[in-house]
C-alpha positions in Angstrom: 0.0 0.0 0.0 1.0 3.2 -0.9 1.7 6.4 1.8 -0.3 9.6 0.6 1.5 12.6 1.1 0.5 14.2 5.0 -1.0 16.7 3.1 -3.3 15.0 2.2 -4.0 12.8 5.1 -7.6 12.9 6.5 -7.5 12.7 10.8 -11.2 11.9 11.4 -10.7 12.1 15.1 -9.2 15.4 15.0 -12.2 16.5 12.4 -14.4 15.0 15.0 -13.2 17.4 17.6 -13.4 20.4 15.6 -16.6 20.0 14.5 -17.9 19.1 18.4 -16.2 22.8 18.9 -18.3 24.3 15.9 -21.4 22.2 15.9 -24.0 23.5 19.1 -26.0 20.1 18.1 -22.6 18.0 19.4 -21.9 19.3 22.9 -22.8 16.9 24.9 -22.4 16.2 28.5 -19.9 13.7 30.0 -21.3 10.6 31.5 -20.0 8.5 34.3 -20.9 5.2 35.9 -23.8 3.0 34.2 -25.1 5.5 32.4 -21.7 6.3 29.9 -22.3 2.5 28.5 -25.8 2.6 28.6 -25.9 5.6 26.1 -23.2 4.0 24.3 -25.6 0.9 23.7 -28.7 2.8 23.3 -27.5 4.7 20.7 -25.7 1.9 19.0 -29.2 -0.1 19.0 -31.1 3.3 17.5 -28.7 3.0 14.6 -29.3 -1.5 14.6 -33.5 -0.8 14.9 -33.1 1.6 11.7 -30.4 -0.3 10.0 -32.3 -3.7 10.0 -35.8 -2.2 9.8 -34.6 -0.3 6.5 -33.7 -3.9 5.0 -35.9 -6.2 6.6 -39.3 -4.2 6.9 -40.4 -0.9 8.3 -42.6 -1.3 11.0 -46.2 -0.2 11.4 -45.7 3.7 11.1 -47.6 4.5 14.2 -45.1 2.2 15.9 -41.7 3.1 13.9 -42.1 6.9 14.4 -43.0 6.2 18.1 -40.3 4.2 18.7 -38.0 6.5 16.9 -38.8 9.7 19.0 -39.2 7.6 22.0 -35.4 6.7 21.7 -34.1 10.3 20.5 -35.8 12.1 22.9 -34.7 10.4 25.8 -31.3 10.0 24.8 -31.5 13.7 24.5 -32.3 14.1 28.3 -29.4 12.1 28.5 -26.1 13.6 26.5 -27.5 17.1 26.4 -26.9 19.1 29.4 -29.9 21.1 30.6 -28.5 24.3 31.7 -30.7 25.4 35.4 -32.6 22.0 34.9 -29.2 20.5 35.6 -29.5 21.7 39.1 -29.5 18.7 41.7 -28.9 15.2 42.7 -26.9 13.5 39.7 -27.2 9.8 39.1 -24.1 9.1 36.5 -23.8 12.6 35.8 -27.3 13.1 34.8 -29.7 14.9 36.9 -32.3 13.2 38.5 -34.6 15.6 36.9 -33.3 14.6 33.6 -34.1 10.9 34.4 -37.4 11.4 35.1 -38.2 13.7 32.0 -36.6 11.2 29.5 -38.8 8.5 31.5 -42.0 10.8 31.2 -41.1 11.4 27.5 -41.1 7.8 26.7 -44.2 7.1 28.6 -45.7 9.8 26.4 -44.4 8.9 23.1 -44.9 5.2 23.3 -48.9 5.9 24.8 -50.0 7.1 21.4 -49.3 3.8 19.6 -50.9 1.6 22.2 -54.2 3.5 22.0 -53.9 3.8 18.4 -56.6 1.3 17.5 -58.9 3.4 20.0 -58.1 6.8 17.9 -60.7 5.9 15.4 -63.4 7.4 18.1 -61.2 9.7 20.2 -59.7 11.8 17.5 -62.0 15.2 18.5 -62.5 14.1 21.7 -59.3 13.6 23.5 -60.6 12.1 27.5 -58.2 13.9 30.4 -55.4 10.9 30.2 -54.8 11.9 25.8 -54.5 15.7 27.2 -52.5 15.0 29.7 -49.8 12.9 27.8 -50.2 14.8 25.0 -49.2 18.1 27.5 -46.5 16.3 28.8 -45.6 15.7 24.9 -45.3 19.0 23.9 -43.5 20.4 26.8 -40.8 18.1 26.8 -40.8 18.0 23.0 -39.7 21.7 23.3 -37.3 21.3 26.2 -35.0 18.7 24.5 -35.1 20.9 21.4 -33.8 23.9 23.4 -31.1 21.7 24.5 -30.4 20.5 20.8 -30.6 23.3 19.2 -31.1 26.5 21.5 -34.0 29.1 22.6 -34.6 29.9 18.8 -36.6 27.3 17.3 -38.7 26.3 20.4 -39.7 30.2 20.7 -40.6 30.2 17.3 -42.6 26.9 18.1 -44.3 28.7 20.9 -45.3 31.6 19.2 -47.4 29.7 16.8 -48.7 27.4 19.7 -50.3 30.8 21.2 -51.2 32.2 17.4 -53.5 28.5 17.3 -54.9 29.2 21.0 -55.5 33.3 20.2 -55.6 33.8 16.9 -59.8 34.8 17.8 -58.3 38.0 19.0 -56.2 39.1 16.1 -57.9 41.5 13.1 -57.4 40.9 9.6 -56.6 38.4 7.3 -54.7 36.5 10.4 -57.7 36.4 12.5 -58.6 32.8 12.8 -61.7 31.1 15.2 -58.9 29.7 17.5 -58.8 26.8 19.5 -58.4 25.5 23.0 -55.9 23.6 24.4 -57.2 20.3 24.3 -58.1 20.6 20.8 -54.7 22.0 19.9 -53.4 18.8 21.8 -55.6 16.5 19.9 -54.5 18.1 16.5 -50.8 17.6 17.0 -50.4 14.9 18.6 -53.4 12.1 18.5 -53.1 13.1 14.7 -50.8 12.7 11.7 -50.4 16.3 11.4 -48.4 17.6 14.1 -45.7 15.8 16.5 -45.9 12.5 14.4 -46.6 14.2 11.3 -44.1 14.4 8.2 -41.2 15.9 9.4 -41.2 12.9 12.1 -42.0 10.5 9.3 -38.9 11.5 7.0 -36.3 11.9 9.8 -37.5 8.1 11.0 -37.7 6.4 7.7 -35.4 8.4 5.2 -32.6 10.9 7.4 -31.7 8.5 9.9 -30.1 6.0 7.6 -28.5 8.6 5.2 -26.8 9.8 8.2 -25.8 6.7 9.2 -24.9 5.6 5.7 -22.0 9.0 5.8 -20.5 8.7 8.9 -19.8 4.9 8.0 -18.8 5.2 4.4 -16.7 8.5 5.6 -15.1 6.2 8.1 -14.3 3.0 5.4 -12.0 5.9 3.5 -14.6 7.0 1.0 -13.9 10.5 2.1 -9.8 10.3 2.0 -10.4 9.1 -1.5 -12.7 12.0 -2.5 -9.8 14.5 -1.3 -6.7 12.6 -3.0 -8.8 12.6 -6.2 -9.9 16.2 -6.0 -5.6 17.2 -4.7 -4.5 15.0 -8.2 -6.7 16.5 -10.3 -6.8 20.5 -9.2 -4.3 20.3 -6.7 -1.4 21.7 -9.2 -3.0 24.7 -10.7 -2.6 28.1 -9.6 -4.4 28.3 -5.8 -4.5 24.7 -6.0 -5.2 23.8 -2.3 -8.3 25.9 -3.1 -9.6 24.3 -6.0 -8.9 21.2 -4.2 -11.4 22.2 -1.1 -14.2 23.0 -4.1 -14.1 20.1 -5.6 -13.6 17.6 -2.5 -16.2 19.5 -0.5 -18.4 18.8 -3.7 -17.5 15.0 -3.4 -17.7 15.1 0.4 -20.7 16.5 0.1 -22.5 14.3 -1.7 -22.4 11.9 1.1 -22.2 14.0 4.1 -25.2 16.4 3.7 -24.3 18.8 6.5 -22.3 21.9 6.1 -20.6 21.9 9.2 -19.3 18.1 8.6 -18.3 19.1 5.5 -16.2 22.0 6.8 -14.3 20.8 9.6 -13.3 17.6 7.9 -12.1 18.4 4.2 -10.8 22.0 5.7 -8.9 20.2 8.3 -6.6 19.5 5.2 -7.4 22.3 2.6 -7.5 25.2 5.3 -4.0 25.1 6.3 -3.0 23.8 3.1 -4.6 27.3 1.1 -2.7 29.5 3.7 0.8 27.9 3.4 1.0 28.9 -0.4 -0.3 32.5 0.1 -4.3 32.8 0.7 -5.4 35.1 3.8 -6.6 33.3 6.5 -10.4 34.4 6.3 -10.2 33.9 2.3 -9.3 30.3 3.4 -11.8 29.9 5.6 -14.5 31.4 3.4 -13.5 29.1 0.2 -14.0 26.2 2.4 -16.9 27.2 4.3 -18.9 28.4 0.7 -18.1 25.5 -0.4 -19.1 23.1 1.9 -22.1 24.9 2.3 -23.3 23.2 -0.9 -23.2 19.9 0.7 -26.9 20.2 1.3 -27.9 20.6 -2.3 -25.4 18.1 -3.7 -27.2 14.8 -4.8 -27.4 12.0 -4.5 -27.6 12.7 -0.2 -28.5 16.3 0.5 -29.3 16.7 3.8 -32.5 16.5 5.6 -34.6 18.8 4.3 -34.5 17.3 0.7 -36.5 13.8 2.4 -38.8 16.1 3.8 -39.2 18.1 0.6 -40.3 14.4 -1.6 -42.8 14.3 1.5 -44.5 17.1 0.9 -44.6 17.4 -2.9 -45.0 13.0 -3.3 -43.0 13.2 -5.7 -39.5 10.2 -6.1 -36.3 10.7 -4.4 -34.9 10.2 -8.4 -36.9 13.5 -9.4 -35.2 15.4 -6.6 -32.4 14.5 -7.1 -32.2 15.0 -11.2 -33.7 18.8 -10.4 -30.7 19.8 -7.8 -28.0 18.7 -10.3 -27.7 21.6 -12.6 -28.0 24.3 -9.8 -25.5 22.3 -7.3 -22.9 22.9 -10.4 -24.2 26.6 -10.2 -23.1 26.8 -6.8 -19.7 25.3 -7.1 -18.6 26.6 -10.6 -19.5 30.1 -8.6 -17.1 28.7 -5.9 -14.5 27.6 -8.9 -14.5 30.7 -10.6 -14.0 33.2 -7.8 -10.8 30.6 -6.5 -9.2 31.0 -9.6 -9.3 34.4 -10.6 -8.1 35.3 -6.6 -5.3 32.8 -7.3 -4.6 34.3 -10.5 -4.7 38.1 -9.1 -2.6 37.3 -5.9 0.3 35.2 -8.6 -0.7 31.9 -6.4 1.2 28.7 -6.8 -0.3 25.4 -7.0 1.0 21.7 -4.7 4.3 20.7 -5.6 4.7 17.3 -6.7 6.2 16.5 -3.0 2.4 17.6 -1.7 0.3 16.2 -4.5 -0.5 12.0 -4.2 -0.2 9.8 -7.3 -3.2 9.5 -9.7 -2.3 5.3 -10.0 -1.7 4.5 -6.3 -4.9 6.8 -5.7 -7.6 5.2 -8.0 -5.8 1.6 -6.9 -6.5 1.9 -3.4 -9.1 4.1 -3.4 -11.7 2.5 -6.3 -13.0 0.2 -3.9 -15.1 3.0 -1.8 -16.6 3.9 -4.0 -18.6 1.0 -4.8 -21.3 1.8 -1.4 -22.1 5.1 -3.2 -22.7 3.7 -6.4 -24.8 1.1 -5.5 -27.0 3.1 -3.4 -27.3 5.3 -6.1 -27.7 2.5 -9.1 -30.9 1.2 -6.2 -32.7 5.0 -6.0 -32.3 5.1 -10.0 -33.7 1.8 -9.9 -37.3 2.7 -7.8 -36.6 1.7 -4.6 -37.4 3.6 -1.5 -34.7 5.7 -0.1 -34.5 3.4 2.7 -33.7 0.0 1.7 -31.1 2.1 -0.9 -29.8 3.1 2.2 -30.0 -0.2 3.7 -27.8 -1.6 0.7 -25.3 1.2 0.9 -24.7 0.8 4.1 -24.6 -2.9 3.9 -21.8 -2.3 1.0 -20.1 -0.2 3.3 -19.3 -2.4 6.1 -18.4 -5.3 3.5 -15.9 -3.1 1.5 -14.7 -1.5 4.9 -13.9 -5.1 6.3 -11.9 -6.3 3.0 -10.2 -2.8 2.2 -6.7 -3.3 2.8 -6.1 0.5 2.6 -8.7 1.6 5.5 -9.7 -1.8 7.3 -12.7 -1.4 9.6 -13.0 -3.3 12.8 -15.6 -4.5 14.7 -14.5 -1.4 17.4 -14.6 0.9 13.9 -17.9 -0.4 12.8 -19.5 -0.2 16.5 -18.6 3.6 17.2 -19.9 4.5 13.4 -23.3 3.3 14.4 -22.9 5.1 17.7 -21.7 8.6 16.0 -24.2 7.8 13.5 -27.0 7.9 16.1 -25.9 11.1 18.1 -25.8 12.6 14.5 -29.3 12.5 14.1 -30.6 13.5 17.7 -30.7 17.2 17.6 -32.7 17.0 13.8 -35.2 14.4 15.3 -35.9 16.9 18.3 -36.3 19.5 15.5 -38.5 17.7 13.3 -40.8 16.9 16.0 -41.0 20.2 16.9 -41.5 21.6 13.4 -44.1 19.3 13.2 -46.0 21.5 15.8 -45.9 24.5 13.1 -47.3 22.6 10.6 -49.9 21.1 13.0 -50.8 25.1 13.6 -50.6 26.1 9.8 -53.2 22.7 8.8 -55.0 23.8 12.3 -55.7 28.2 11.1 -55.1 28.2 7.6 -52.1 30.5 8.4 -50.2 29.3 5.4 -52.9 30.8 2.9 -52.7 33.8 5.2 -49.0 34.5 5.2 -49.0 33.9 1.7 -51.7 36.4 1.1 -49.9 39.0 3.1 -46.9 38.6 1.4 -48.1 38.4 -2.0 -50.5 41.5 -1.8 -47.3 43.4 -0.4 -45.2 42.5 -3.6 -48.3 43.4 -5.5 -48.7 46.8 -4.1 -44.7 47.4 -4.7 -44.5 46.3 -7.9 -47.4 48.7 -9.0 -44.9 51.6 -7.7 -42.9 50.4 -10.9 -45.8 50.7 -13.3 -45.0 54.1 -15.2 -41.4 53.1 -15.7 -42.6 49.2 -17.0 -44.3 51.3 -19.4 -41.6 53.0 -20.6 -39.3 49.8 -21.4 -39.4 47.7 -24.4 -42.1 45.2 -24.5 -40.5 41.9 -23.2 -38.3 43.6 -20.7 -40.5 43.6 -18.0 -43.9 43.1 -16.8 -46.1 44.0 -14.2 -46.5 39.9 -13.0 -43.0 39.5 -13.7 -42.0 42.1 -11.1 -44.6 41.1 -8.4 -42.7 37.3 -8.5 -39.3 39.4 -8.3 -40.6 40.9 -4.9 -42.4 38.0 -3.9 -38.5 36.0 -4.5 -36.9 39.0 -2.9 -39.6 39.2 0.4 -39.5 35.3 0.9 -35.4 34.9 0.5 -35.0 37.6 3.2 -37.3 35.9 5.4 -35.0 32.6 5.0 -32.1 34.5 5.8 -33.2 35.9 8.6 -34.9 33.0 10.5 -32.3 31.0 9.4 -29.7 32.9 11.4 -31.3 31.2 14.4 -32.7 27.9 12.9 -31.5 25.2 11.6 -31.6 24.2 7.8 -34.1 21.4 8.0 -36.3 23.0 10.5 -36.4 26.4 8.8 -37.4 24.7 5.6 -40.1 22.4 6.9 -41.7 25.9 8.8 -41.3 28.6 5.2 -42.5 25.4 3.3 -45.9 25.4 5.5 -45.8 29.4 5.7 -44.2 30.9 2.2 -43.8 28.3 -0.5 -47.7 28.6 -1.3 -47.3 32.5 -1.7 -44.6 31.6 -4.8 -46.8 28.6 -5.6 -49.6 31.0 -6.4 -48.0 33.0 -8.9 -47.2 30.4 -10.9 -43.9 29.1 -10.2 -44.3 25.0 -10.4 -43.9 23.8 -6.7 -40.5 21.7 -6.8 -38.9 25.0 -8.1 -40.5 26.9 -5.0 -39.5 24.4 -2.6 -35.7 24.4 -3.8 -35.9 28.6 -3.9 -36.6 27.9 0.1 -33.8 25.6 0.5 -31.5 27.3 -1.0 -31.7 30.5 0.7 -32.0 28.7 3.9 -29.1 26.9 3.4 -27.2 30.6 2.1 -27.9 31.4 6.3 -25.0 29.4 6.8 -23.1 31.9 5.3 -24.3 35.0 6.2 -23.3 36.8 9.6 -23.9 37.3 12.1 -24.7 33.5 12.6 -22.8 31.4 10.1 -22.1 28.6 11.6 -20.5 26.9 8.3 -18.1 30.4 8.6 -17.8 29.9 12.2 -16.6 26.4 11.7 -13.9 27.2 8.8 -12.2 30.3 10.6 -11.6 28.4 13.8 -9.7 26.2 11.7 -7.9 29.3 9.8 -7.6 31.5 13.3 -9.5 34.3 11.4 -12.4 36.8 12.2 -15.7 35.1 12.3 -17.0 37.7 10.9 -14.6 38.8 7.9 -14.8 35.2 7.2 -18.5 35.1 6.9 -18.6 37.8 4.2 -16.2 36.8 2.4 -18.1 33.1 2.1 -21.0 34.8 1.0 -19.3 36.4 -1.7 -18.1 33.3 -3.0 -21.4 31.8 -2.9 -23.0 34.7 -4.5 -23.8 32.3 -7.5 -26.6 30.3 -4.5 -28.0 33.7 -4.0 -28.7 34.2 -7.9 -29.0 31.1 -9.1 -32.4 30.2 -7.2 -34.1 33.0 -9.3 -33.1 31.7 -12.7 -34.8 28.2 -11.5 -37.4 29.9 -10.3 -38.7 32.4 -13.7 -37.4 29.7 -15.7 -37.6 26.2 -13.7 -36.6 24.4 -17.2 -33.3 24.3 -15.1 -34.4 22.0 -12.9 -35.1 19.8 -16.2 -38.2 17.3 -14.6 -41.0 20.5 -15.4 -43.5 20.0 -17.7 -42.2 22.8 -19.9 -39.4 21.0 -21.0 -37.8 21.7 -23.7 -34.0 21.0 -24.4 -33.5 24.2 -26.4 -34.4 26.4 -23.4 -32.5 24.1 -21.0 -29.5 24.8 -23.0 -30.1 28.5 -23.4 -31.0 29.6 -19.8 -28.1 26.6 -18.0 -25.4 28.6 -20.4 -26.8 31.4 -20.2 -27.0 31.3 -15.9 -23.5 29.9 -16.6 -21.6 32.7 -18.4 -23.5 34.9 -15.9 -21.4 33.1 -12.8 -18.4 33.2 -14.6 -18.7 37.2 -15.0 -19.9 37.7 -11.7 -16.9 35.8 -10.1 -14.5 38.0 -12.3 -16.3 41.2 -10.8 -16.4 40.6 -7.4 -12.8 39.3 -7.8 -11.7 42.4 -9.5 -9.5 40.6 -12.1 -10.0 40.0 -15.4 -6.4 39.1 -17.6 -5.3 41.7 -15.1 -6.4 43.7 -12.0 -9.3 46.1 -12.8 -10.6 49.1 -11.4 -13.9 49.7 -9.2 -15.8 50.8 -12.3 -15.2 48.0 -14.4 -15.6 46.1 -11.0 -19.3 47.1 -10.9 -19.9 47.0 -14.9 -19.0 43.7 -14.5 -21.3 42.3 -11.7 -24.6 43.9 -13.4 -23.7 42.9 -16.5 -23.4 39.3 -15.2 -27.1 40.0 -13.0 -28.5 40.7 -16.8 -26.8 37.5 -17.9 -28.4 35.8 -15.4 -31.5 36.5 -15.8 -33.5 34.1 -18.2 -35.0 36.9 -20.3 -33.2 37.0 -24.0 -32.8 41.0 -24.1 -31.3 41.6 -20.8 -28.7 38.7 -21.4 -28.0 40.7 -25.0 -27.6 43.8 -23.0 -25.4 42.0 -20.5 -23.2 40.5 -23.0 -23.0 44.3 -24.3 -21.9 45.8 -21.0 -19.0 43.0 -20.6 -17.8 42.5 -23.9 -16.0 46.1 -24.1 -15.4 46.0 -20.2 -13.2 42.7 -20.9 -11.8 44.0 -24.2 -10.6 46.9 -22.6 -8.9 45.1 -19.5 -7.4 42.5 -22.3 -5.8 45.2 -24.0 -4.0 47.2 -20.7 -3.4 43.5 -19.9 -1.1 43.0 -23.1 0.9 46.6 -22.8 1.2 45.5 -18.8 3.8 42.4 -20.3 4.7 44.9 -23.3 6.1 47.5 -21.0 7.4 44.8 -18.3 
């Protein structure tokens, strides 16, 4: 076997660590006594119950989601320390108090299914016993997701649980007949549309085992091998290390689906790696956070949300997936481009020889990994569920891992995998739980149709501020409609960023998707497009301060300002902030619309393309040489008219940037002239 170059070495442990440091959902309290290897097995048997269900049968779904939550919750009460409920007697470094809510919390999840076959003539009339383990329900539901995940999303949760109770005493279009508490408590939990409602659903049957099916292939060298083949094939151009964290963060993500992940284990080796040959520590830091970022909307395994997302629409996993390729290239060309030309500007070398591994000895020891993601992908092509793909992948996993001679597994390797796997998915099956209360409200009032309304008549009204000067442009230019979807886009993206500075991805997704998709809906954007538009931006919250925890992650690792670092990641992924608007005035990007056609596909994907590719060289400020603010900003709305998916404004793009580049090509060649 062949020794990489330590540059290129991945130290999982060491990722590990730093993303414990970066990631709030991974702090978890030390345990002593009994109750370290009783976590240690309960979790490992979490990750056994949803590895062998996924191949050998999924359980009634009453029963699988009840057993699912029963198990995360109260391993939650368990690893997550509660802050002032931490006060008192300890028993294995767990308070009392926390033994007795993860008992109550079982008690209460595991009641539903045992009455189920009751429900049939209680749903609507909850008796005292459904209303009071439905109260204990909700209460701890929110108290383990503040411990997951912070004060944020269970305040959010809260305020929608008192919009349902007194909504009767709001004016408006908001105004709804409200309800009392044991009817809220029979809508979201002795139903399907609240606590066990979808979001439950997907994180039981779908997440869990992607999650698993990453951290094991991750450990069985799949990741090593996605770095040494992105270091021998970008590694020795100019600001090589940082084309190397693009396009291994683009492999990496395709099987991790979490930003932070992503960051803390392929930066580990880029970060460093981009500031030895000459990048500045927060540019380091931002290349790999923005793009790592992109993890999430990478198929074939994009995180969380994209399980819920085939929920809600019912539409395959396959259809998903094929409609997030061609804007996940968006996002990382953007990445690509903006690299290069900072490489180029600042006269960057690429790896030496000495630092790069050997394309031969790579692909020989490497190939082998990659046969788990193949096969789980060749199964999802193929029609089956998500799960038993899953199941195989995983399955593939541990038999390659076992006969790899370049990464063997062990039984030790293959236990703590299904035990990291498991802590993994705690804090996102506390949040989906919780989100399930909001949708529970939104079915409950209506308030989906409401916010949309609102939000929708707002954009109308703005737009019709515009109408003299719509008048006055060419017809095709612009339109009335056109302009209310603009605002509509522009009201609903800030929205995402701004909740999601709090929320997580998954969570915020699952609450806009009940609350502002059927505003974009409405005006005629098809749904899948309106869905991603969501996603997108609330995935571009990881980038954008004051809370990007993505950033966060990537300048511990560089030792740069948080903040700086943040910026300058969301400048790199300006192409996610632009790109979503394309897909959503001209979802033919997204290929699986009804509209089809391969002629427009081809003109607004190059189109959206060439657009990125300018953009990057205006925000970089360097085109064949270094270029002055004006052409700087010449640049950047040129490439916003390229962009857009309307044939004159791309024409009047090009015609902005043509003589902008001309002109810097030319003080380019008297530049070497003169030198």
């Amino acid at each position: 076997m062949t020794t990489q170059p330590k540059a290129t070495q991945l130290d999982l442990e060491a990722a590990a660590r730093l993303e414990q440091e970066a990631d709030t959902e991974l702090r978890f309290r030390t345990l002593t006594g009994f109750a370290a290897p009783l976590a240690s097995v309960l979790l490992v048997a979490l990750s056994v119950f949803h590895y062998y269900t996924a191949g050998f049968g999924i359980l009634t779904e009453h029963w699988h989601k009840s057993i699912h939550l029963a198990a995360v919750l109260a391993l939650i009460f368990m690893l997550f320390p509660g802050g002032w409920l931490s006060l008192g007697p300890r028993i294995g470094n767990v308070p009392a108090l926390d033994w007795v809510m993860a008992a109550a919390v079982v008690a209460a999840t595991i009641y539903l299914p045992l009455i189920f076959d009751e429900l049939t003539f209680r749903i609507g009339m909850p008796n005292d016993t459904d209303v009071l383990m439905g109260t204990i329900m909700v209460v701890l539901v929110l108290e383990a997701t503040r411990r997951a995940m912070g004060w944020v999303l269970p305040v959010i949760v809260i305020v929608f649980i008192l919009y349902a109770l007194y909504g009767n005493l709001l004016s408006g279009v908001l105004s709804h007949p409200g309800a009392d508490w044991a009817g809220f408590v029979n809508h979201v939990y002795l139903t399907q549309e609240g606590i066990f409602g979808i979001p439950a659903k997907v994180v039981a049957t779908f997440v869990f085992h992607f999650v698993l099916f990453g951290v094991i292939a991750t450990r069985m060298g799949l990741g090593q091998f996605f770095i040494d083949l992105a270091s021998v094939i970008a590694g020795r151009y100019p600001g090589g290390p940082a084309k190397v964290a693009v396009l291994s963060s683009a492999m990496f993500g395709s099987i991790s689906g979490s930003s932070i992940a992503n960051t803390v284990t392929t930066g580990s080796l880029t970060i460093p790696a981009m500031k030895k040959i000459g990048y500045k520590p927060h540019f380091a830091g931002a290349v790999e956070a923005a793009a790592s970022a992109g993890g999430q909307i990478t198929p074939p395994i994009m995180g969380a949300a994209a399980f819920v997302m085939i929920e809600f629409l019912e539409i395959p996993l396959t259809t998903l997936l094929l409609a997030a390729s061609v804007p996940a290239i968006m996002h990382f060309w953007g990445v690509f481009v903006q690299v290069h030309f900072e490489a180029k500007r600042l006269g960057l070398r690429g790896m030496t020889e000495e630092e790069l591994p050997k394309l031969w000895p790579t692909v020989r020891d490497g190939w082998p990994t990659v046969i788990p993601l193949v096969l789980l992908v060749w199964t999802i092509v193929e029609g089956y569920t998500p799960y038993l793909a899953a199941f195989y992948g995983i399955t593939a996993c541990i038999v390659v891992g076992f006969i790899n001679p370049r990464n063997r597994l062990t039984l030790k390797d293959l236990y703590y995998a299904f035990e990291v796997g498991a802590r993994y998915a705690l804090a996102v099956g506390a949040a989906a739980a919780a989100v399930g209360m909001v949708v529970g409200v939104v079915t409950l009032t209506g308030a989906g149709f409401r916010v949309g309304f609102i939000v929708t008549q707002a954009a109308a009204q703005t737009a019709a501020m515009f109408q003299p000067i719509i008048d006055i442009l060419p017809t095709g230019w612009a339109s009335l409609q056109g302009l209310t979807l603009f605002l509509t886009l522009v009201f609903v993206a800030l929205i995402c960023i701004a909740m999601g500075a709090g929320i997580p991805t998954t969570a915020l997704y699952i609450v806009l998707a009940a609350i502002a998709a059927p505003s974009v809906v409405q005006l005629g954007v098809p749904p899948i497009a309106a869905h991603l538009f969501i996603l997108y931006y609330g995935i571009l919250a990881d980038l954008t301060p004051p809370v990007c925890v993505a950033a966060y992650a990537a300048a511990g690792i560089a030792g740069s300002n948080p903040f700086r670092t943040g910026l300058t990641a969301f400048r790199l992924g300006a192409a996610k902030a632009t790109v979503p608007f394309v897909f959503a005035y001209a979802p033919t990007m997204l290929i699986v619309v009804d509209d089809f056609t391969w002629a427009s596909f081809a003109f607004v994907t190059a189109t959206c393309a060439l657009g990125v590719l300018v953009l990057g060289l205006g925000l970089t400020g360097y085109a064949f040489t270094h270029m002055g603010i004006f052409s700087q900003v010449g640049l950047v709305l040129s490439a916003l008219l390229m962009i857009a998916p309307n044939g004159p404004l791309t024409a009047v793009g090009v015609g902005i940037a043509a003589p902008i580049l001309a002109f810097n090509w030319l003080r380019s060649r008297r530049a070497r002239r003169s030198g």
